[in-house]
Backbone as JSON Lines, residues from 0, in Angstrom:
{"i":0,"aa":"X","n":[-3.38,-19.13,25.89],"ca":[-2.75,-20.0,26.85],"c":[-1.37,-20.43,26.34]}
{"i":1,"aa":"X","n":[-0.64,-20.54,27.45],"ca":[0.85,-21.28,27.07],"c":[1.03,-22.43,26.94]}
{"i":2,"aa":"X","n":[2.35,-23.25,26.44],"ca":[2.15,-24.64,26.46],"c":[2.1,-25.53,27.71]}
{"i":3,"aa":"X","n":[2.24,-24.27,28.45],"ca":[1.87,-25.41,30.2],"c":[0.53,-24.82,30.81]}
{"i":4,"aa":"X","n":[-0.41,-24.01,29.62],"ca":[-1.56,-23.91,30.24],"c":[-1.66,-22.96,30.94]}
{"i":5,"aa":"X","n":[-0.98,-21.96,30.91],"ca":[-0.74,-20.34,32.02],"c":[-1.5,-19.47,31.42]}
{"i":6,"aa":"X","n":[-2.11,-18.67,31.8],"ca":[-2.37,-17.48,31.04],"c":[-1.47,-16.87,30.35]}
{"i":7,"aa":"X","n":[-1.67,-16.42,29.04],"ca":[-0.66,-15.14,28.96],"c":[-1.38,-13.76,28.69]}
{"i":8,"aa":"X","n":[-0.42,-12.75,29.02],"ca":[-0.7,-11.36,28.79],"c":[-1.09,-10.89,27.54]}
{"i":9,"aa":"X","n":[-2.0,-10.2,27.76],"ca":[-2.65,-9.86,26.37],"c":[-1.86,-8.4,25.67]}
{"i":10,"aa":"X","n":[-1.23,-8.46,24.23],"ca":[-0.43,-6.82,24.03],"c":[-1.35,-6.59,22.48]}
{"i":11,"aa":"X","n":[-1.65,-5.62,22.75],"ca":[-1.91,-4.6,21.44],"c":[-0.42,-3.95,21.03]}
{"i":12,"aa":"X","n":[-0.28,-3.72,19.64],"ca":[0.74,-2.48,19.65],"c":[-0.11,-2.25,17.95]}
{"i":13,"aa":"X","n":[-0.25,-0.6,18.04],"ca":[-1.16,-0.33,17.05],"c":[0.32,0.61,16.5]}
{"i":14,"aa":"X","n":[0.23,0.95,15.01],"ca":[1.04,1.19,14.1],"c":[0.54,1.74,12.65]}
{"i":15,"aa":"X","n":[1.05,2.61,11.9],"ca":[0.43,2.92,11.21],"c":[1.15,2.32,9.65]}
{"i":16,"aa":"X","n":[2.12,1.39,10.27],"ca":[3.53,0.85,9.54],"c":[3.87,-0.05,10.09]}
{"i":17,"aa":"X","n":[3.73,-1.29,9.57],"ca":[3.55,-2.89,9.68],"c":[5.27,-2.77,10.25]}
{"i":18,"aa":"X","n":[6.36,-2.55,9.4],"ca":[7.31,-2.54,10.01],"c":[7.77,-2.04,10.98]}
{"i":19,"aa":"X","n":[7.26,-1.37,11.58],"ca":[7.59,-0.81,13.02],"c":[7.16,-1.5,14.28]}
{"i":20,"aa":"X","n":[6.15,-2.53,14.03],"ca":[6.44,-3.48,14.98],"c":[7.05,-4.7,14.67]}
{"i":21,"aa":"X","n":[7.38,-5.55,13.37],"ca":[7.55,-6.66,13.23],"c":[8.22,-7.45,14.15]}
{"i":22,"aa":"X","n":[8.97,-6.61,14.99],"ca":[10.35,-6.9,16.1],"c":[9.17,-7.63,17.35]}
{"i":23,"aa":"X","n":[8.3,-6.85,17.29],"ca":[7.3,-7.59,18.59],"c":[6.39,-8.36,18.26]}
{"i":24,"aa":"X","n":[5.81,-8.04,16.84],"ca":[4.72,-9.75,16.83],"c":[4.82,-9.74,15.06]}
{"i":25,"aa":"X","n":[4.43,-11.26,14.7],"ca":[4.19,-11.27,13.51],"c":[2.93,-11.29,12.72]}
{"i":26,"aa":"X","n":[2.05,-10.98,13.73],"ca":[0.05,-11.48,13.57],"c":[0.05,-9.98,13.52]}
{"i":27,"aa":"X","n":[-0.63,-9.22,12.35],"ca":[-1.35,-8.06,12.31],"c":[-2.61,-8.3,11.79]}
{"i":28,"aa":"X","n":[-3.52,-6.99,11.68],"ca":[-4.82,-7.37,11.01],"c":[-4.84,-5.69,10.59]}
{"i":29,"aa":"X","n":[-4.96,-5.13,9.27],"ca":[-5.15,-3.78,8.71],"c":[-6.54,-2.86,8.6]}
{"i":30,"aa":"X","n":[-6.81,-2.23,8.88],"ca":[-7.97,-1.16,9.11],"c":[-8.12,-0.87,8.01]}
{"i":31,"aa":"X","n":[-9.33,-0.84,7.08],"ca":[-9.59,-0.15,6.64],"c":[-9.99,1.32,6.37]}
{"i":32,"aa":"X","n":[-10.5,2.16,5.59],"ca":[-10.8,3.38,5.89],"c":[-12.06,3.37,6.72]}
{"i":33,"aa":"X","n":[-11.93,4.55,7.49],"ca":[-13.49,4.69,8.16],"c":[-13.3,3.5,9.43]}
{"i":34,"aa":"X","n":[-12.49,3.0,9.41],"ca":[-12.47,1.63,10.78],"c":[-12.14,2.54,11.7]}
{"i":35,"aa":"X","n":[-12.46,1.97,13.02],"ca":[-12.08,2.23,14.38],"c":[-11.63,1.5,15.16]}
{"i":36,"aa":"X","n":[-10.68,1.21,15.97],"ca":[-10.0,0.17,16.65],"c":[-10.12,0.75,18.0]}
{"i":37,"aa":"X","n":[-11.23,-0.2,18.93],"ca":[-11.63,0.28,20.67],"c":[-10.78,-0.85,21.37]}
{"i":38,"aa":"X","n":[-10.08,-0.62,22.04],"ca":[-9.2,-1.42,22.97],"c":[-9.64,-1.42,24.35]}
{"i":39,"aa":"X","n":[-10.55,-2.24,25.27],"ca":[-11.0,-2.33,26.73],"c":[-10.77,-3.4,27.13]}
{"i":40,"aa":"X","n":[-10.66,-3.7,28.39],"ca":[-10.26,-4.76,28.98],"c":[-9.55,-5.95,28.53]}
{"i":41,"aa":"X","n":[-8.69,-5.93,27.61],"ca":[-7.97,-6.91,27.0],"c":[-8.79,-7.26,25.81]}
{"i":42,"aa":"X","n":[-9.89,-6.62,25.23],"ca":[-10.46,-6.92,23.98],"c":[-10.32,-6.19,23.09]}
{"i":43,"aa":"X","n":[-10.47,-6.3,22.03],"ca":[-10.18,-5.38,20.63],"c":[-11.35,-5.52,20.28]}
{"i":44,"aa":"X","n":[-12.14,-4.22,19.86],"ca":[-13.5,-4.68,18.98],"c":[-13.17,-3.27,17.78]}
{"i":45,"aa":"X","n":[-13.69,-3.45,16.38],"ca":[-13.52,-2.83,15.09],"c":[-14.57,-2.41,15.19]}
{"i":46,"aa":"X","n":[-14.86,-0.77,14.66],"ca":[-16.13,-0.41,14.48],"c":[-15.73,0.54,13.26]}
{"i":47,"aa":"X","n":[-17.09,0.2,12.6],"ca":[-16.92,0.63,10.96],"c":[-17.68,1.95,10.78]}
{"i":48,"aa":"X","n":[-17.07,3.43,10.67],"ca":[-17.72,4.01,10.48],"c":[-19.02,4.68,9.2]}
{"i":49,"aa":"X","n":[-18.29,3.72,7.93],"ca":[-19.2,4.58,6.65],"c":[-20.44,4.02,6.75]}
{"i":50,"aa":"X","n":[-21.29,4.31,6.46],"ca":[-22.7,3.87,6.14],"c":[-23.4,3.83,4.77]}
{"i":51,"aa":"X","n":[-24.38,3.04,4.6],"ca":[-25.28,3.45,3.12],"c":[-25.98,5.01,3.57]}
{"i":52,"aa":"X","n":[-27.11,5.09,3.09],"ca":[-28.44,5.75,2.7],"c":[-28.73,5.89,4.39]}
{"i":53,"aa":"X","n":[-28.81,4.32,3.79],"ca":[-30.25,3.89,5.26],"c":[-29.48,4.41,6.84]}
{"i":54,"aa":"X","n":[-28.18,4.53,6.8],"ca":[-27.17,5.37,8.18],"c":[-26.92,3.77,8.56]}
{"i":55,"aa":"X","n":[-27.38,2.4,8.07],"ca":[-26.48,1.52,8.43],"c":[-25.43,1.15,8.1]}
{"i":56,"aa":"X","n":[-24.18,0.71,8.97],"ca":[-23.13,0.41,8.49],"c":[-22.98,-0.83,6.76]}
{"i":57,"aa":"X","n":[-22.02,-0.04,5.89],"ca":[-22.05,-0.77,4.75],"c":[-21.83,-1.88,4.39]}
{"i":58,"aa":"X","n":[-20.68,-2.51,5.67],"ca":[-20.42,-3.9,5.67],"c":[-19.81,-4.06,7.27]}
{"i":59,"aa":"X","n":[-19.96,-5.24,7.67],"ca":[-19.35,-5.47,9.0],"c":[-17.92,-5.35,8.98]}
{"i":60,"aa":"X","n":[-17.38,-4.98,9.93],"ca":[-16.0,-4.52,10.38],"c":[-15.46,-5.84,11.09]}
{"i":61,"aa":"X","n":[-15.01,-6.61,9.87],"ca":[-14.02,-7.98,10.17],"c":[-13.11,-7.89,9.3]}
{"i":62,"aa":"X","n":[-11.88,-8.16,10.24],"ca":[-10.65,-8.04,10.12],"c":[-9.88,-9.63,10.12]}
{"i":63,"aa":"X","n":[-8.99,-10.02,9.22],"ca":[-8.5,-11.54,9.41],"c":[-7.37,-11.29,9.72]}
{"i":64,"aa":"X","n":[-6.88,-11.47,10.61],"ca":[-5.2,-11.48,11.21],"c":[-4.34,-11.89,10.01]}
{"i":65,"aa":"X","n":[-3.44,-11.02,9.89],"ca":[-2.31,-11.94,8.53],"c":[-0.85,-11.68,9.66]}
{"i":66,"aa":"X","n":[-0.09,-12.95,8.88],"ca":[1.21,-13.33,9.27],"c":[1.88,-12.2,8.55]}
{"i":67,"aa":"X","n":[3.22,-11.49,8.71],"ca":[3.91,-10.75,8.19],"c":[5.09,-11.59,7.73]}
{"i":68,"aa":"X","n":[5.04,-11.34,6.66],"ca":[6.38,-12.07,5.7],"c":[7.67,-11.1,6.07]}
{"i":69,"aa":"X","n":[7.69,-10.19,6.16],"ca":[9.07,-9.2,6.13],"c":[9.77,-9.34,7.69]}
{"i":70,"aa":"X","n":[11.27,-9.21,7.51],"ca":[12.27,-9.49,8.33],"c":[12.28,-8.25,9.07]}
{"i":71,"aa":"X","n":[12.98,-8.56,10.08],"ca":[13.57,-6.97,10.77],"c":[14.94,-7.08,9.92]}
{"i":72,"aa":"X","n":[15.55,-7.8,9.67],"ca":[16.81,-7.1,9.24],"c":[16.5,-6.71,7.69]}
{"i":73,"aa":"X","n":[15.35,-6.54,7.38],"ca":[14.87,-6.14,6.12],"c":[14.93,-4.73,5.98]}
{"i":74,"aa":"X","n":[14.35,-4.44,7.49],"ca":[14.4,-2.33,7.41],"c":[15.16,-2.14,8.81]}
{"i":75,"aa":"X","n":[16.66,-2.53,8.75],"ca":[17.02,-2.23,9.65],"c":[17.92,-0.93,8.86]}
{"i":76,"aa":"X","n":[19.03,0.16,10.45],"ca":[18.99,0.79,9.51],"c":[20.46,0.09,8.84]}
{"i":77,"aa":"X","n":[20.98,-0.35,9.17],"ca":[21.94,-1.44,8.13],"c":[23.16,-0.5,8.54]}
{"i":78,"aa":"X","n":[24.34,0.3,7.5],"ca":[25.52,1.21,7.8],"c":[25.0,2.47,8.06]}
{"i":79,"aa":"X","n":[23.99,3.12,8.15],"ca":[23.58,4.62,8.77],"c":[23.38,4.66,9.91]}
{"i":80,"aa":"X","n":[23.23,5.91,10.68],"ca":[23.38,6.28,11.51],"c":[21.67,6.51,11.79]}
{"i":81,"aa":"X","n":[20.98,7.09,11.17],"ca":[19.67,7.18,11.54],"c":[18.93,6.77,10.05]}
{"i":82,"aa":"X","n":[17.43,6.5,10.48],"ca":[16.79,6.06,9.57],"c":[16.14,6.87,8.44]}
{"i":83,"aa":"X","n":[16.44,8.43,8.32],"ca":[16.15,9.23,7.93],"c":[17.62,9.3,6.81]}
{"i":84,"aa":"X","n":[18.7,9.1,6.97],"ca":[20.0,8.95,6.34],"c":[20.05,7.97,5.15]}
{"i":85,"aa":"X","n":[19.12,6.49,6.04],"ca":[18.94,5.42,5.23],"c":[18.18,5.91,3.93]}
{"i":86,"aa":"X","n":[17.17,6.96,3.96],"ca":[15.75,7.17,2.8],"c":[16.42,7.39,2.07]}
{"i":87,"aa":"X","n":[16.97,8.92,2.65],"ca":[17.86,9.45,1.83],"c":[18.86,9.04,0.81]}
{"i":88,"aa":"X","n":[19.68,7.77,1.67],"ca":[20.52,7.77,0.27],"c":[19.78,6.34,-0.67]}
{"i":89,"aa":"X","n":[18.65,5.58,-0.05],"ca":[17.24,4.75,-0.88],"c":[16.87,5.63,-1.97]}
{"i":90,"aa":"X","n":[16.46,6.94,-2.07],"ca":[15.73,7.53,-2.65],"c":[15.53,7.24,-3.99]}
{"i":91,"aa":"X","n":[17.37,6.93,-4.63],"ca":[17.44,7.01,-6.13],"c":[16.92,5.57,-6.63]}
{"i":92,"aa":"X","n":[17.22,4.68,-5.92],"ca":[16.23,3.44,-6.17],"c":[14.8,3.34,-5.99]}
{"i":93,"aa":"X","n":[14.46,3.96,-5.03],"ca":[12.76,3.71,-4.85],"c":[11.86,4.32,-6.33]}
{"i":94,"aa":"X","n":[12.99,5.82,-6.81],"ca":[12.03,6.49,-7.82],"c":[12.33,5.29,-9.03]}
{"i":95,"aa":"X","n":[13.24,4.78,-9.31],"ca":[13.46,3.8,-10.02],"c":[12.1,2.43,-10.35]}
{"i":96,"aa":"X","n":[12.5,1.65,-9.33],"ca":[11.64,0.97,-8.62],"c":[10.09,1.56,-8.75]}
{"i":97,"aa":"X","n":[9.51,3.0,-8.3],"ca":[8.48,3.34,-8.83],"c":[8.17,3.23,-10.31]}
{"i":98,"aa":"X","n":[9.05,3.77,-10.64],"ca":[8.86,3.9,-12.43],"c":[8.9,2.64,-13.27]}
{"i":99,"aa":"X","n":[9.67,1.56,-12.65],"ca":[9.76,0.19,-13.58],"c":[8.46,0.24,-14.44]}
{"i":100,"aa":"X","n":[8.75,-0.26,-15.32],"ca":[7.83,-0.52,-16.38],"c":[6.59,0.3,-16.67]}
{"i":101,"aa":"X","n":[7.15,1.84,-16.04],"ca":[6.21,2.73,-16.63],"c":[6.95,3.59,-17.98]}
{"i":102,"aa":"X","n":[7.99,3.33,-18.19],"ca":[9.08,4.26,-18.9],"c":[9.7,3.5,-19.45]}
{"i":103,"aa":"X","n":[9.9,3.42,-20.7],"ca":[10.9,2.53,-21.74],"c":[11.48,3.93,-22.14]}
{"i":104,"aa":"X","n":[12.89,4.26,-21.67],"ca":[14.04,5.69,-22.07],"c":[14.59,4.97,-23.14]}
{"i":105,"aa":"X","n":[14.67,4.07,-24.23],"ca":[14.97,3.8,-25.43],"c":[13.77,4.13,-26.48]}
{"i":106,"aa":"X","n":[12.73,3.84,-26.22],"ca":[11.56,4.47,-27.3],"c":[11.03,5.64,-26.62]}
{"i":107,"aa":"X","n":[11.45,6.01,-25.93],"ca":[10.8,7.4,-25.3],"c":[9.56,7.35,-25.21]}
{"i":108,"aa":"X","n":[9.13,5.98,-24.53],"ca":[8.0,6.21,-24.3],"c":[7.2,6.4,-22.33]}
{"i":109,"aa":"X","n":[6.06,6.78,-22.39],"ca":[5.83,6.55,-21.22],"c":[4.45,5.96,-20.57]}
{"i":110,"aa":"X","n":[4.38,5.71,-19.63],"ca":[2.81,5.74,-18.8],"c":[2.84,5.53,-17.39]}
{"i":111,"aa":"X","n":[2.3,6.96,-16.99],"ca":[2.22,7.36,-15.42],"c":[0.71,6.78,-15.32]}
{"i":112,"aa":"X","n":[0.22,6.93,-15.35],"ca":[-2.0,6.49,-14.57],"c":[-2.09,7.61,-13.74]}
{"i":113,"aa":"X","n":[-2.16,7.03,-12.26],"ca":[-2.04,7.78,-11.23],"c":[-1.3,8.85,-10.85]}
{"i":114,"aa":"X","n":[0.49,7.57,-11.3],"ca":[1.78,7.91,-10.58],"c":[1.75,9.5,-10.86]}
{"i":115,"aa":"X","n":[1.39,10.34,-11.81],"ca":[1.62,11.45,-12.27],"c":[1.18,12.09,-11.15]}
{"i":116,"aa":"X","n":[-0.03,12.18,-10.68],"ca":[-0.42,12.95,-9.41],"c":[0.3,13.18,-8.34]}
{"i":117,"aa":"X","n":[1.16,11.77,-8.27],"ca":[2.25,12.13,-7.14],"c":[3.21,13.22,-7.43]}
{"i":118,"aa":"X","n":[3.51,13.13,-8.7],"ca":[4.65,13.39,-8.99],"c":[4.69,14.93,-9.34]}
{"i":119,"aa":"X","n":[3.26,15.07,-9.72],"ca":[2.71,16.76,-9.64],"c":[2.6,17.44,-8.05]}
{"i":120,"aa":"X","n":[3.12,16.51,-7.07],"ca":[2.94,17.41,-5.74],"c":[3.99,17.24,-5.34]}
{"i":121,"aa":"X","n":[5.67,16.78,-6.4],"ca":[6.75,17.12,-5.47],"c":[7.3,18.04,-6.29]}
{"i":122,"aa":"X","n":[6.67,17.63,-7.56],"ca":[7.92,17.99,-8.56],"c":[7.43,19.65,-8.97]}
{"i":123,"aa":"X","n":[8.71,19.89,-9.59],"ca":[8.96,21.76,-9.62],"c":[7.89,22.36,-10.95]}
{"i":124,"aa":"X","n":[7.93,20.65,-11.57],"ca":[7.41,21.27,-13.03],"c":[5.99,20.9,-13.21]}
{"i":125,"aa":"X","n":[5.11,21.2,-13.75],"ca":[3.72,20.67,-14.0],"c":[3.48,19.44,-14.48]}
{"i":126,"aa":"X","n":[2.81,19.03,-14.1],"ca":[2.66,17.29,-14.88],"c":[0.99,17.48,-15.03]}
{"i":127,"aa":"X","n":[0.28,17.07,-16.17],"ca":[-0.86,17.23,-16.25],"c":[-1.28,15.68,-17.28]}
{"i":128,"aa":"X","n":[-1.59,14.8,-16.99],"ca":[-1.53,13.97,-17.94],"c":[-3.04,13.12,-16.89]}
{"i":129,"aa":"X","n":[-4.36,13.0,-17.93],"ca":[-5.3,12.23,-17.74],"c":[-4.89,10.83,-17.47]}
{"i":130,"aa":"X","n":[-6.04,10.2,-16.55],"ca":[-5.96,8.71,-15.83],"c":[-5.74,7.88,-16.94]}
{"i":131,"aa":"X","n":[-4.74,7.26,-17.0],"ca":[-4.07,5.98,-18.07],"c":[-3.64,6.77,-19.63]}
{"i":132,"aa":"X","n":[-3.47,7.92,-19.08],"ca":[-2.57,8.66,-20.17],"c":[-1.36,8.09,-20.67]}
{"i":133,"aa":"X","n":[-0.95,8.47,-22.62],"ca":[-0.3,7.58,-22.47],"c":[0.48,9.05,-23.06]}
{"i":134,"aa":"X","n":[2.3,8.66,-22.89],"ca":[2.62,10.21,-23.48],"c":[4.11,9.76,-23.79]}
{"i":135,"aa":"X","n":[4.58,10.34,-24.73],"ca":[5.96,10.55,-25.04],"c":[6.69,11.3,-24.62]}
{"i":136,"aa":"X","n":[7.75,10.74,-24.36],"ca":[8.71,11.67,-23.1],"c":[9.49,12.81,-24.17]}
């Protein structure tokens, strides 16, 4: 209801990237894996697909609405022309930004965990380093 008591219109906008709607609402609520989101008559209901053993669902499919902290002029595309221009010239910071405090380049030292897996499906060269490996560059 409005503050004079009107109905208002009910909007879904589903996203797979919080920032791509922030411009239209600031209330989201995130899916887990295996969730399902049924939209009928102005209702939203979550249905959880994994199950135990027993084929009952493992836990109920509740979702708590969260407020979004991030701006639109946060991912706008700012001086580019398209938002694909923007990544592009982001790129050299994000790998940065990834790596913080996995890499000290004065003791040559390192530690990927995970990150290595990523980095074995872009990169040209092999990366083979076990979960919480620790390795010298």
């Amino acid at each position: 209801m409005s503050e004079d008591g009107m109905p208002q219109p009910i909007e879904f906008f589903i996203a797979s990237d919080a920032s791509t709607i922030v411009e239209h609402t600031k209330r989201v609520l995130y899916l887990e894996d295996d969730d399902i989101a049924h939209i009928a008559e102005g209702q939203l209901h979550i249905h959880r697909l994994r199950r135990d053993e027993s084929g009952k669902a493992e836990t109920p499919a509740i979702c708590n609405i969260e407020t979004l902290e991030i701006e639109i002029a946060e991912i706008m595309k700012g001086k580019f022309n398209h938002f694909m221009q923007k990544e592009i010239h982001e790129q050299p910071q994000s790998v940065v930004n990834t790596m913080r405090r996995r890499v000290n380049f004065d003791d040559r030292f390192s530690h990927y965990g995970l990150l290595a897996k990523s980095f074995e499906h872009y990169s040209p060269a092999a990366v083979e380093l076990p979960l919480g490996h620790q390795e010298r560059v």
